[in-house]
PDB file of N, CA, C and O in Angstrom:
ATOM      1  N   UNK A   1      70.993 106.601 103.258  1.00  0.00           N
ATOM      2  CA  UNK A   1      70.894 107.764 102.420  1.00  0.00           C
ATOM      3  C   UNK A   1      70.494 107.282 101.029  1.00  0.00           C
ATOM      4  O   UNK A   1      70.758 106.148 100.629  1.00  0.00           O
ATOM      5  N   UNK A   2      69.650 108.476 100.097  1.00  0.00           N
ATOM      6  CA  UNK A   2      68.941 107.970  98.950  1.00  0.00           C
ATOM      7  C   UNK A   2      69.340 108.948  98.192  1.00  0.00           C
ATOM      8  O   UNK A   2      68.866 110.083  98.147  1.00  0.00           O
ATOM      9  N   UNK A   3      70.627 108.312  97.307  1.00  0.00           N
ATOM     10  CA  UNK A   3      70.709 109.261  96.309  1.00  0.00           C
ATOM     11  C   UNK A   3      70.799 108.311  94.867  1.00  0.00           C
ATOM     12  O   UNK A   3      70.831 107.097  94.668  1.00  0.00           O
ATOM     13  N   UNK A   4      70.829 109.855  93.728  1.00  0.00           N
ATOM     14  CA  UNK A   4      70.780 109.431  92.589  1.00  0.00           C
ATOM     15  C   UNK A   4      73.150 109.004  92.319  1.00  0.00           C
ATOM     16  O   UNK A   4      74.107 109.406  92.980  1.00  0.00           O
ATOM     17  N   UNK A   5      73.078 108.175  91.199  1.00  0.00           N
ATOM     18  CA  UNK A   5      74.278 107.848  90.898  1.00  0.00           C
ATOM     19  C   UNK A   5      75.055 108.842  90.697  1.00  0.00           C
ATOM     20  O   UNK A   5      76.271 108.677  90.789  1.00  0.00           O
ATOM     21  N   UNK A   6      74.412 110.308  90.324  1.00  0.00           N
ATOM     22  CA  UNK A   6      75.572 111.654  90.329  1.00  0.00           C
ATOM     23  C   UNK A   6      76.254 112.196  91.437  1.00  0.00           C
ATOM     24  O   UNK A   6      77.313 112.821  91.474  1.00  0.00           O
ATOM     25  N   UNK A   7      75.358 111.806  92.472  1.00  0.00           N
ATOM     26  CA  UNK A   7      75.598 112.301  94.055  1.00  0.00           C
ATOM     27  C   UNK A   7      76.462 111.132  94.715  1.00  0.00           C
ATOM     28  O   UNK A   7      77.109 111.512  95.691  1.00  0.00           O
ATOM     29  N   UNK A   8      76.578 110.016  94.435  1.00  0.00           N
ATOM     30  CA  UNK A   8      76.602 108.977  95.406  1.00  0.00           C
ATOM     31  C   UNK A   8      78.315 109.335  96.095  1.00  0.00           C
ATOM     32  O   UNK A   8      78.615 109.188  97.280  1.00  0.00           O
ATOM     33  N   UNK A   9      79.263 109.827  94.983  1.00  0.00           N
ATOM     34  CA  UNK A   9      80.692 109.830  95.366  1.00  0.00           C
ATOM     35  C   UNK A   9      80.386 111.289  96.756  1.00  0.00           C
ATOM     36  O   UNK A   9      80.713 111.150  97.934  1.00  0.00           O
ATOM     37  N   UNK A  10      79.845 112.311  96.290  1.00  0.00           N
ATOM     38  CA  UNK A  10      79.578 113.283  96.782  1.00  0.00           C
ATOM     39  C   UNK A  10      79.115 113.234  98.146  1.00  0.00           C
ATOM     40  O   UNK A  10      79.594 113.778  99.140  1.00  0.00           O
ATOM     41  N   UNK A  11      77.992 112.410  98.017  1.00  0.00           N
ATOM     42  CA  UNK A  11      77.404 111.621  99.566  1.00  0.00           C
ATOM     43  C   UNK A  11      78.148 111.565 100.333  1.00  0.00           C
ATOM     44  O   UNK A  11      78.377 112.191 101.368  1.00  0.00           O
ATOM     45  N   UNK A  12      78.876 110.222  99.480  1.00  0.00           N
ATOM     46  CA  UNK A  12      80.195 109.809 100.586  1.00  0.00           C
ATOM     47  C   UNK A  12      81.264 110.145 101.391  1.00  0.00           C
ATOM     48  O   UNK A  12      81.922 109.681 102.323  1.00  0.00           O
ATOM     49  N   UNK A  13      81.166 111.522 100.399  1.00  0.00           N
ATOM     50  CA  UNK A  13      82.622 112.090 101.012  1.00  0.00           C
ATOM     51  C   UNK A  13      82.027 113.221 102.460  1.00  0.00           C
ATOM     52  O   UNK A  13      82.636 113.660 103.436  1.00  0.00           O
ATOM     53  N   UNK A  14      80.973 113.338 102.119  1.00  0.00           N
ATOM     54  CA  UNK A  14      79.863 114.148 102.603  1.00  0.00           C
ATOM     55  C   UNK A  14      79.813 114.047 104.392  1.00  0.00           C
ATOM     56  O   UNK A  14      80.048 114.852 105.294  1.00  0.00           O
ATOM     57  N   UNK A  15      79.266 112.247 104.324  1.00  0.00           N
ATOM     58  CA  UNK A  15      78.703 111.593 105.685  1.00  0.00           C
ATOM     59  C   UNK A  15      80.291 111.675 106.276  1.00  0.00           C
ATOM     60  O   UNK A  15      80.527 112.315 107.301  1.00  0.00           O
ATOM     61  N   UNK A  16      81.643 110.771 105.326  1.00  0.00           N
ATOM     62  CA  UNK A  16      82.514 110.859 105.821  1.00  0.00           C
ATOM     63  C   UNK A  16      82.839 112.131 106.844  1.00  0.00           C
ATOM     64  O   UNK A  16      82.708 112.028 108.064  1.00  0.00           O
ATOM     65  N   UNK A  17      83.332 113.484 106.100  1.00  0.00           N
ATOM     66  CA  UNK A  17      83.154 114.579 107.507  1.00  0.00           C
ATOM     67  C   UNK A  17      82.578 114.737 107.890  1.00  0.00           C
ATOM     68  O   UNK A  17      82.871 115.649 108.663  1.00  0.00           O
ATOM     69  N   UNK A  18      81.333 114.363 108.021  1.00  0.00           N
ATOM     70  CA  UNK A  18      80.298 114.085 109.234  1.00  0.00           C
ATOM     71  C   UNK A  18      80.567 113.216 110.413  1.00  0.00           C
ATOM     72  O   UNK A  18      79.801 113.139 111.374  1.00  0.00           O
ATOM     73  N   UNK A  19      81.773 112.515 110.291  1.00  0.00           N
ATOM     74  CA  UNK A  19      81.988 111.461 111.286  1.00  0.00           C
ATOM     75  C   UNK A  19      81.113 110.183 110.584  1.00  0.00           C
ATOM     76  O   UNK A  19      81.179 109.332 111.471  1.00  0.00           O
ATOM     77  N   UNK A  20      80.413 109.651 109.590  1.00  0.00           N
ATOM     78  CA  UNK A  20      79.943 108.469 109.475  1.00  0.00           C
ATOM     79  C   UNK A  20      80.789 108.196 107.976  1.00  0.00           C
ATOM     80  O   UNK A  20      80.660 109.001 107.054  1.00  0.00           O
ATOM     81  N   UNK A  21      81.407 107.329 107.886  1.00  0.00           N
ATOM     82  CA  UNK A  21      82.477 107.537 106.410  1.00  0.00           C
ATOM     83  C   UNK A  21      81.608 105.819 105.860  1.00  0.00           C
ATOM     84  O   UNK A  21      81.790 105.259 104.779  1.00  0.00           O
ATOM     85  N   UNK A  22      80.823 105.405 106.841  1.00  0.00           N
ATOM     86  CA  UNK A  22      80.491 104.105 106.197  1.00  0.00           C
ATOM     87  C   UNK A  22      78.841 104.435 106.404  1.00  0.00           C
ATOM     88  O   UNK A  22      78.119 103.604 106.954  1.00  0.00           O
ATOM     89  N   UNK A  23      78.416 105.483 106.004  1.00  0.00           N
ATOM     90  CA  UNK A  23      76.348 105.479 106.286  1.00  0.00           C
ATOM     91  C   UNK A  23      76.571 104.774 104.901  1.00  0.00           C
ATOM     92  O   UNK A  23      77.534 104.994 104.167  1.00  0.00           O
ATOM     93  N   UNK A  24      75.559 103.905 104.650  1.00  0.00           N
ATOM     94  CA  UNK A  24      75.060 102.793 103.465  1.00  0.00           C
ATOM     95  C   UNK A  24      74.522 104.058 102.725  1.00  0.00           C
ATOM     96  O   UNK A  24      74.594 105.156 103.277  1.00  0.00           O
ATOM     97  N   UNK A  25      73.994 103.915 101.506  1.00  0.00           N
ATOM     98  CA  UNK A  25      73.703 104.924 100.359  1.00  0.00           C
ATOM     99  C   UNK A  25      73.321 103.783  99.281  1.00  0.00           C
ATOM    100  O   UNK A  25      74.150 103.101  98.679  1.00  0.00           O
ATOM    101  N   UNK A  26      72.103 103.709  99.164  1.00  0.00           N
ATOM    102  CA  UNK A  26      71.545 103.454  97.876  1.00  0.00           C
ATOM    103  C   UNK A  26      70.967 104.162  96.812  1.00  0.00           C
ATOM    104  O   UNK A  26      69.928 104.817  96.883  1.00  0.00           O
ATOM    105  N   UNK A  27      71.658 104.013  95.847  1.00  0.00           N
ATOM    106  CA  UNK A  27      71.247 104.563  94.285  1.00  0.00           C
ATOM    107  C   UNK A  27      70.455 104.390  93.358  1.00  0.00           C
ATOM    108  O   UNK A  27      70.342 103.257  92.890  1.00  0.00           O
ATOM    109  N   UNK A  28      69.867 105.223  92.960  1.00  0.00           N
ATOM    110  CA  UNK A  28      69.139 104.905  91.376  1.00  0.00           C
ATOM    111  C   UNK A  28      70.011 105.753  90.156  1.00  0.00           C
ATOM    112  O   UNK A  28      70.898 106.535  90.498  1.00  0.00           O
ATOM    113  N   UNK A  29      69.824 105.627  89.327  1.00  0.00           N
ATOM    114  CA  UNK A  29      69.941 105.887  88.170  1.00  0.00           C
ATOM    115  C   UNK A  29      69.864 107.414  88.141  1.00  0.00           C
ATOM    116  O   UNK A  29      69.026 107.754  88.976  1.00  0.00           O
ATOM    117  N   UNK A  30      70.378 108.439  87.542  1.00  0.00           N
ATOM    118  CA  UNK A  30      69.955 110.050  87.112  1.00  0.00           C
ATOM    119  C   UNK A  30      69.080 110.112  85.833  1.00  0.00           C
ATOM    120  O   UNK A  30      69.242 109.180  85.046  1.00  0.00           O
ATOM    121  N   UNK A  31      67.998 111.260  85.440  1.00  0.00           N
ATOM    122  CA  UNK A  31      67.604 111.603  86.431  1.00  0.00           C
ATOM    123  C   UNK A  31      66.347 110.950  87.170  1.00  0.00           C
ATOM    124  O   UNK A  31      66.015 109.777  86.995  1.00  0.00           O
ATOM    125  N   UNK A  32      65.531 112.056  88.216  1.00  0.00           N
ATOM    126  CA  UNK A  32      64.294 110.747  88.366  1.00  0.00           C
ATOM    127  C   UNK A  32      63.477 112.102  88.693  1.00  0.00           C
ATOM    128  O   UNK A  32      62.342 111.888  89.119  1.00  0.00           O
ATOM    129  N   UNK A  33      63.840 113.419  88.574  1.00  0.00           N
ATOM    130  CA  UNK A  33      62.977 114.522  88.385  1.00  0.00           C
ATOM    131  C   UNK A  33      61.325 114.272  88.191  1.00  0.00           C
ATOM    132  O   UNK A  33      60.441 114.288  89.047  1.00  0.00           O
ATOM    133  N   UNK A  34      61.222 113.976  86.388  1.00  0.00           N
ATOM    134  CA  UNK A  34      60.281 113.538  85.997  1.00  0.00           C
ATOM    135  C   UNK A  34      59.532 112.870  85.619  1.00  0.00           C
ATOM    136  O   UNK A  34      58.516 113.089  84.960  1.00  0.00           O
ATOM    137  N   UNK A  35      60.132 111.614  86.156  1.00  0.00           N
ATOM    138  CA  UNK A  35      59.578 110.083  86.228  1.00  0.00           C
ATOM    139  C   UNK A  35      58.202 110.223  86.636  1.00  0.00           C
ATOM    140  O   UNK A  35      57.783 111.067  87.428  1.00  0.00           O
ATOM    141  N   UNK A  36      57.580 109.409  86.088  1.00  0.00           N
ATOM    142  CA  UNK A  36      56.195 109.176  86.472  1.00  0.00           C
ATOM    143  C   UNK A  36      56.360 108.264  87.902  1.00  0.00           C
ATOM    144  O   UNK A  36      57.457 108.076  88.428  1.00  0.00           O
ATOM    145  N   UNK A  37      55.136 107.755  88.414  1.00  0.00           N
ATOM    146  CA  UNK A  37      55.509 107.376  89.747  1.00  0.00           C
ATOM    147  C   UNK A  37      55.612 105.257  88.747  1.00  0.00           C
ATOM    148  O   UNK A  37      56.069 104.288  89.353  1.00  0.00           O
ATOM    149  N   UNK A  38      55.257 105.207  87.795  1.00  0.00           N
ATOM    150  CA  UNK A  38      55.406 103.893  87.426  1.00  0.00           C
ATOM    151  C   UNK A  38      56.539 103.766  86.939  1.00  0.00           C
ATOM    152  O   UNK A  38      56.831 102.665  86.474  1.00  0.00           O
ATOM    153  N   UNK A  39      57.657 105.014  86.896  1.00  0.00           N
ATOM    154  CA  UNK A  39      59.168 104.123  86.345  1.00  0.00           C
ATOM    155  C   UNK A  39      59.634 104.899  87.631  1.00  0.00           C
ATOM    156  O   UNK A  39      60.851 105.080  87.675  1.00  0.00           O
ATOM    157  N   UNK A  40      58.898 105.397  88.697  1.00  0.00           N
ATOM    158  CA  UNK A  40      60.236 105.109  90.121  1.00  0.00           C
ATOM    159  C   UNK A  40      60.191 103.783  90.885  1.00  0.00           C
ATOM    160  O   UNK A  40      61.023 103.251  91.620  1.00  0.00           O
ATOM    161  N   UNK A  41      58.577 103.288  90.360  1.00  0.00           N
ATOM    162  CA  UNK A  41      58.441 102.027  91.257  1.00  0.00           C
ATOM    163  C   UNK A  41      59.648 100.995  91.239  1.00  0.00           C
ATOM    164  O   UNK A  41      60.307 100.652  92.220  1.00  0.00           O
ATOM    165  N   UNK A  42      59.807 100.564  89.911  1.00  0.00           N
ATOM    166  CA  UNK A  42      60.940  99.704  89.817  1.00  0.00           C
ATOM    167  C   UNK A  42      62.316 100.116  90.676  1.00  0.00           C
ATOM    168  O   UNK A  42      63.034  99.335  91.300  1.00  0.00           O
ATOM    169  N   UNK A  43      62.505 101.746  90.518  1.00  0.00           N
ATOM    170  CA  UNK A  43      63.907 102.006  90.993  1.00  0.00           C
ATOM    171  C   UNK A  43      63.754 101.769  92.335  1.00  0.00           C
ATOM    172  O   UNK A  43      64.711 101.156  92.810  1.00  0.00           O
ATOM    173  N   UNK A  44      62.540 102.149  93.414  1.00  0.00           N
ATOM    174  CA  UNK A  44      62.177 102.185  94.724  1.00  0.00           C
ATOM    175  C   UNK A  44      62.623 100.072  94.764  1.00  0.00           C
ATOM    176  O   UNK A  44      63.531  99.594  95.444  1.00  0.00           O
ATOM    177  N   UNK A  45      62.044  99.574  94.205  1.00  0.00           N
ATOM    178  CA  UNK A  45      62.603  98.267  94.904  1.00  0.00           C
ATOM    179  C   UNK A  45      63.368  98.016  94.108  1.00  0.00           C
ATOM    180  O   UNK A  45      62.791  97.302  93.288  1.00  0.00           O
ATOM    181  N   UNK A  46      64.566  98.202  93.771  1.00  0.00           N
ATOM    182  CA  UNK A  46      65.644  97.866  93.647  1.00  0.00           C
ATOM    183  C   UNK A  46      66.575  98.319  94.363  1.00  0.00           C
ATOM    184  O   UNK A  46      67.661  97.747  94.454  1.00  0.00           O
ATOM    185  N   UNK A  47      66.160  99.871  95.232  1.00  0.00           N
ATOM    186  CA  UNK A  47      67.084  99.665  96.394  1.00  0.00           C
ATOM    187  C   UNK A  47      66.402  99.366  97.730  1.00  0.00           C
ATOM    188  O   UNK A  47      67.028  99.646  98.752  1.00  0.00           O
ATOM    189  N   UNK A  48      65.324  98.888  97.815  1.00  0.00           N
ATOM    190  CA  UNK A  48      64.768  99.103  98.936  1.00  0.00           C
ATOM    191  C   UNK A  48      66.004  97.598  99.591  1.00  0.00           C
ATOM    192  O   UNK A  48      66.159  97.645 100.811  1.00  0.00           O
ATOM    193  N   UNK A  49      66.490  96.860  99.138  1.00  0.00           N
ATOM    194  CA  UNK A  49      67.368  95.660 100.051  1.00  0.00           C
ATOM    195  C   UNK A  49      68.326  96.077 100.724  1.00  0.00           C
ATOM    196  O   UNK A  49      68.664  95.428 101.714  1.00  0.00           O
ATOM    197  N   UNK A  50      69.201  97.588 100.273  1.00  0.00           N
ATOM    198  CA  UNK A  50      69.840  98.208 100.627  1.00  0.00           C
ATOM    199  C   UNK A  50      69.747  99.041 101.540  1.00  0.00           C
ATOM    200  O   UNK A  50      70.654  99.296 102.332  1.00  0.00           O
ATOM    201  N   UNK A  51      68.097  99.807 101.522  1.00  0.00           N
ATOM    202  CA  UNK A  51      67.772 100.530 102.557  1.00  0.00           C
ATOM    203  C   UNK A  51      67.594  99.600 104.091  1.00  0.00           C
ATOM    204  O   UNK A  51      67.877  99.848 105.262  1.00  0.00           O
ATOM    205  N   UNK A  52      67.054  98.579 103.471  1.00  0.00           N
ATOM    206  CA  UNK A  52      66.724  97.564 105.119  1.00  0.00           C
ATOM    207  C   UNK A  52      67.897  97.068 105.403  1.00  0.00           C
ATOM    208  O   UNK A  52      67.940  96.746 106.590  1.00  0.00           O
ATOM    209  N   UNK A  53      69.208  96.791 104.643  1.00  0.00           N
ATOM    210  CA  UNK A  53      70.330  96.828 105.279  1.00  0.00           C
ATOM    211  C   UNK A  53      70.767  97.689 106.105  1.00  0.00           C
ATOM    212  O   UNK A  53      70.749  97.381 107.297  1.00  0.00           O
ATOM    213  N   UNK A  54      71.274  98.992 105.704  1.00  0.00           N
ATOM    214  CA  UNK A  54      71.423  99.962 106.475  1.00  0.00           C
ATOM    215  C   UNK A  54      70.748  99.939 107.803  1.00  0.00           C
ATOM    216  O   UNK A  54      71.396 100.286 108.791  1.00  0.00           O
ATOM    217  N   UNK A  55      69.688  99.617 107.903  1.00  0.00           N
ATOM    218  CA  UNK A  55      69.085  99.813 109.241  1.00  0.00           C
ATOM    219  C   UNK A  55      68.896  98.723 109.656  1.00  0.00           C
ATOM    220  O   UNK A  55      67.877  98.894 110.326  1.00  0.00           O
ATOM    221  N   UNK A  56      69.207  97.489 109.756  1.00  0.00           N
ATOM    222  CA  UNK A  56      69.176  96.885 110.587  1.00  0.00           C
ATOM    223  C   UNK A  56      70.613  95.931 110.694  1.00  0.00           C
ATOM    224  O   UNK A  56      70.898  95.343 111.737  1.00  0.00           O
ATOM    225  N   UNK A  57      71.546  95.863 109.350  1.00  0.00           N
ATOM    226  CA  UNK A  57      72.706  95.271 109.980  1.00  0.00           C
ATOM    227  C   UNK A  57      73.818  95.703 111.194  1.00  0.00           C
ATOM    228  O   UNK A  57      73.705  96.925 111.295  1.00  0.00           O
ATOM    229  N   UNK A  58      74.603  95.336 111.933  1.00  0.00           N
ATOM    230  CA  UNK A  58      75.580  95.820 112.571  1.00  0.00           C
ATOM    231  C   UNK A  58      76.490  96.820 111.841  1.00  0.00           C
ATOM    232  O   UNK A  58      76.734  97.007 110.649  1.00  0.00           O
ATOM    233  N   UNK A  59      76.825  97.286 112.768  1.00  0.00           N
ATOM    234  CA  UNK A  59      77.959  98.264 112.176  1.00  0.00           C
ATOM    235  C   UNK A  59      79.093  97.691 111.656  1.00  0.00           C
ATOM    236  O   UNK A  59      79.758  98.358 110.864  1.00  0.00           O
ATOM    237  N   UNK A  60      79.461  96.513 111.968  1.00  0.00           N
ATOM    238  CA  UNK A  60      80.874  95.973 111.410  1.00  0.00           C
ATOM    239  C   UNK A  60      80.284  95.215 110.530  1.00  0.00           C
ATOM    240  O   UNK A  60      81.280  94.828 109.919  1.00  0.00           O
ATOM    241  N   UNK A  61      79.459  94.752 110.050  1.00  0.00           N
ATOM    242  CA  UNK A  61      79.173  94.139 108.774  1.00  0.00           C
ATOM    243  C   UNK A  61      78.960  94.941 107.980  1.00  0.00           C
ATOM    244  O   UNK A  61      79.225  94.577 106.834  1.00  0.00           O
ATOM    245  N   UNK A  62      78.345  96.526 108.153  1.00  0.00           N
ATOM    246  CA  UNK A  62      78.576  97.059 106.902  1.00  0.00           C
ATOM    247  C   UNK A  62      79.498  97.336 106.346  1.00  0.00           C
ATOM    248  O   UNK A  62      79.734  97.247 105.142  1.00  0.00           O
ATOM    249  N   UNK A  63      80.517  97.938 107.708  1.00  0.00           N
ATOM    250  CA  UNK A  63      82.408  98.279 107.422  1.00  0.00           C
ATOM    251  C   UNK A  63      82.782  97.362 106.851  1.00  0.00           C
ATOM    252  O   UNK A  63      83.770  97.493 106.129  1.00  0.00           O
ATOM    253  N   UNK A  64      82.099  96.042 106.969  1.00  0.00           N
ATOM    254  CA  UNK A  64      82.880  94.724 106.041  1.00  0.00           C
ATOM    255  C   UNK A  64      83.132  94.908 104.457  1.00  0.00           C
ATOM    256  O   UNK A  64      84.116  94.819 103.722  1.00  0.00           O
ATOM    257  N   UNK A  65      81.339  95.302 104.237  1.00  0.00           N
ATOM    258  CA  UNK A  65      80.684  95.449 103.326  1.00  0.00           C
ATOM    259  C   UNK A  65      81.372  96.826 102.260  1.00  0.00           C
ATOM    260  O   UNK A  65      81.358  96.863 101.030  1.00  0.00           O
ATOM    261  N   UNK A  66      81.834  97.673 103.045  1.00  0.00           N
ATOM    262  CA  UNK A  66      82.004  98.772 102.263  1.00  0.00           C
ATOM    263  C   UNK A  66      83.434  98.962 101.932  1.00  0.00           C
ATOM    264  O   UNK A  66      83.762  99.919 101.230  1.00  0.00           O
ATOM    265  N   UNK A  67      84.717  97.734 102.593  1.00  0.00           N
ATOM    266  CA  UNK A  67      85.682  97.682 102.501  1.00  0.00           C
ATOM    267  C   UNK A  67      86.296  97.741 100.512  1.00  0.00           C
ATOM    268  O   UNK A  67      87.477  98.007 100.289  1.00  0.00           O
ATOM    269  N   UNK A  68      85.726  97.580  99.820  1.00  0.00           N
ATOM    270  CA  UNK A  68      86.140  97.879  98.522  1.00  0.00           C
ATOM    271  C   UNK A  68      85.791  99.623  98.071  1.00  0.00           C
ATOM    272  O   UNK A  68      86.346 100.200  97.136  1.00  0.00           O
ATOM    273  N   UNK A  69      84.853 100.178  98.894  1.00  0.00           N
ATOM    274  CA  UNK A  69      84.844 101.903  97.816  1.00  0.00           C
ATOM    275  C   UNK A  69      85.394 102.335  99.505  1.00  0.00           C
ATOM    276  O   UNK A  69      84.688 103.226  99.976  1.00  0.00           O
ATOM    277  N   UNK A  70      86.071 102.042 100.077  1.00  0.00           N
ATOM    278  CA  UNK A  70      87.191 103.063 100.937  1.00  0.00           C
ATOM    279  C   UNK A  70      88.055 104.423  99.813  1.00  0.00           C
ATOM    280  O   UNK A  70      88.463 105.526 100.177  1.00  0.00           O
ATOM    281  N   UNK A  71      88.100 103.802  98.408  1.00  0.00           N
ATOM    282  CA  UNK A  71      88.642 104.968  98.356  1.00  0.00           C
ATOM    283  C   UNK A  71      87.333 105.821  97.525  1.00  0.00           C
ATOM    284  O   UNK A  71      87.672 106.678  96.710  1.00  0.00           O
ATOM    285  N   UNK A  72      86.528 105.680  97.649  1.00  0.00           N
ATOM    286  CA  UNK A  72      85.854 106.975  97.811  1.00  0.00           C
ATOM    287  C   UNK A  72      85.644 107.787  98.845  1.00  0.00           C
ATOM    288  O   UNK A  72      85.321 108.965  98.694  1.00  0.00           O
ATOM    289  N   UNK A  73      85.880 106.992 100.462  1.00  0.00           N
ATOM    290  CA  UNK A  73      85.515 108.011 101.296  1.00  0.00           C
ATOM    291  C   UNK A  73      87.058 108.679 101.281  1.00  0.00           C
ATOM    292  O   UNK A  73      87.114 109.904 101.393  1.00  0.00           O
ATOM    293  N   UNK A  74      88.613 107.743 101.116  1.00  0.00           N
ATOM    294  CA  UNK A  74      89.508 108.654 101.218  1.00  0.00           C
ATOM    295  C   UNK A  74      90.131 108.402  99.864  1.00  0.00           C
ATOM    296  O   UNK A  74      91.054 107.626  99.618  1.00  0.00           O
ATOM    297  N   UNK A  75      89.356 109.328  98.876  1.00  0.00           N
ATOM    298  CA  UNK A  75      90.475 109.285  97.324  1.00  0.00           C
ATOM    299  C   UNK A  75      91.436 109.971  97.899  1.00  0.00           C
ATOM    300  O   UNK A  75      91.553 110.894  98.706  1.00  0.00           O
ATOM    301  N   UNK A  76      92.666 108.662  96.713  1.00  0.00           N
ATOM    302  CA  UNK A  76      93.869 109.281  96.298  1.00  0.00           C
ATOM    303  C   UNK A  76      93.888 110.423  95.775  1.00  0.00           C
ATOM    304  O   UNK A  76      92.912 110.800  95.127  1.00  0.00           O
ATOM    305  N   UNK A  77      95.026 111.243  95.944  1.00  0.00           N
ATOM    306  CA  UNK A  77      95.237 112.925  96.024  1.00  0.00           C
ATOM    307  C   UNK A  77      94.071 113.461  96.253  1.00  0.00           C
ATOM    308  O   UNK A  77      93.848 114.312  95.392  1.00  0.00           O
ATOM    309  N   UNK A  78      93.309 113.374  96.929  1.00  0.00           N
ATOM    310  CA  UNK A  78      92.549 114.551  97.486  1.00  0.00           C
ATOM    311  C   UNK A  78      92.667 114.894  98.903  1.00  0.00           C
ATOM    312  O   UNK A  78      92.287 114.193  99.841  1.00  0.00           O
ATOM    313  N   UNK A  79      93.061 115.697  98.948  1.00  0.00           N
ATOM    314  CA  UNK A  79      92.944 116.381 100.442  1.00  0.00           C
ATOM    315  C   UNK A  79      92.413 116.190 101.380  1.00  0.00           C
ATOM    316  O   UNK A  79      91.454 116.796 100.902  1.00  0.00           O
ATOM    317  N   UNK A  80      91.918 115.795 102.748  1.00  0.00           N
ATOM    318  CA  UNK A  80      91.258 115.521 103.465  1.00  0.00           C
ATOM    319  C   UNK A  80      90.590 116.947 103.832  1.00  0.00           C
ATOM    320  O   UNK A  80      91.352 117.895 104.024  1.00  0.00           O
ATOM    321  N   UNK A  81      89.455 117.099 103.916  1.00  0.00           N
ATOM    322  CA  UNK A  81      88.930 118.328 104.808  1.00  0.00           C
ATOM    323  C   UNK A  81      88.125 118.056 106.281  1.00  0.00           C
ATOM    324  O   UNK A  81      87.114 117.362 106.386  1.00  0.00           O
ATOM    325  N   UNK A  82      88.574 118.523 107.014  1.00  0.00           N
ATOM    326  CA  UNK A  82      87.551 118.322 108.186  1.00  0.00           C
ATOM    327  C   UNK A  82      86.232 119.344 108.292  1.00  0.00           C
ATOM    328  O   UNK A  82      85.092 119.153 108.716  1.00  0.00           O
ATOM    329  N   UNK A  83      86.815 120.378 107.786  1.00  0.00           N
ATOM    330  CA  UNK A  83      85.383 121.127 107.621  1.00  0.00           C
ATOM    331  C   UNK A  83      84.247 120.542 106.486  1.00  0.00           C
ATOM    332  O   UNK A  83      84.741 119.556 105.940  1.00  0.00           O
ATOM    333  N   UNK A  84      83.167 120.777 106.068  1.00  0.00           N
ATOM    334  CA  UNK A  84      83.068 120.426 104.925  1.00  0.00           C
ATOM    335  C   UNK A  84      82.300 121.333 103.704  1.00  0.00           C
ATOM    336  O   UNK A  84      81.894 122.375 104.217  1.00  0.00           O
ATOM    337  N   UNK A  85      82.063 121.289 102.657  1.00  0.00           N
ATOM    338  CA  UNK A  85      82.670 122.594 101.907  1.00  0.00           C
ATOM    339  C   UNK A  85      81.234 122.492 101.535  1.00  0.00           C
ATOM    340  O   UNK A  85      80.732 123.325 100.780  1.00  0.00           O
TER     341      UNK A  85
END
């Protein structure tokens, strides 16, 4: 998933009730609206290492990988929802 840094917590919590609480998510910077296409280039490869992770590592190396923002998929005091809002 390709989001900007405003979305990324949002994402997460997102895929989580989706059943995927570990889909990889690479970020750029907010905003990128009206970027010319010569200041997305830089942002495009700076996550592109992230995007070819996602798709081709194992699933337990990313769970490895994502073992420090667990609490974004389950923050403290927030509620769990199974639906999603």
């Amino acid at each position: 998933m390709v989001v900007t840094d405003m979305f990324s917590k949002f994402a997460r919590r997102m895929s989580s009730t989706q059943g995927f609480p570990y889909v990889v998510i690479a970020e750029t910077p907010n905003p990128i609206r009206q970027l010319e296409p010569e200041a997305l280039r830089p942002r495009a490869n700076a996550m592109i290492q992230t995007v070819i992770d996602g798709l081709t590592l194992p699933p337990a190396e990313l769970q490895l990988r994502m073992k420090d923002r667990i609490k974004e998929i389950h923050p403290h005091g927030v509620p769990r929802s199974t639906v999603p809002v």
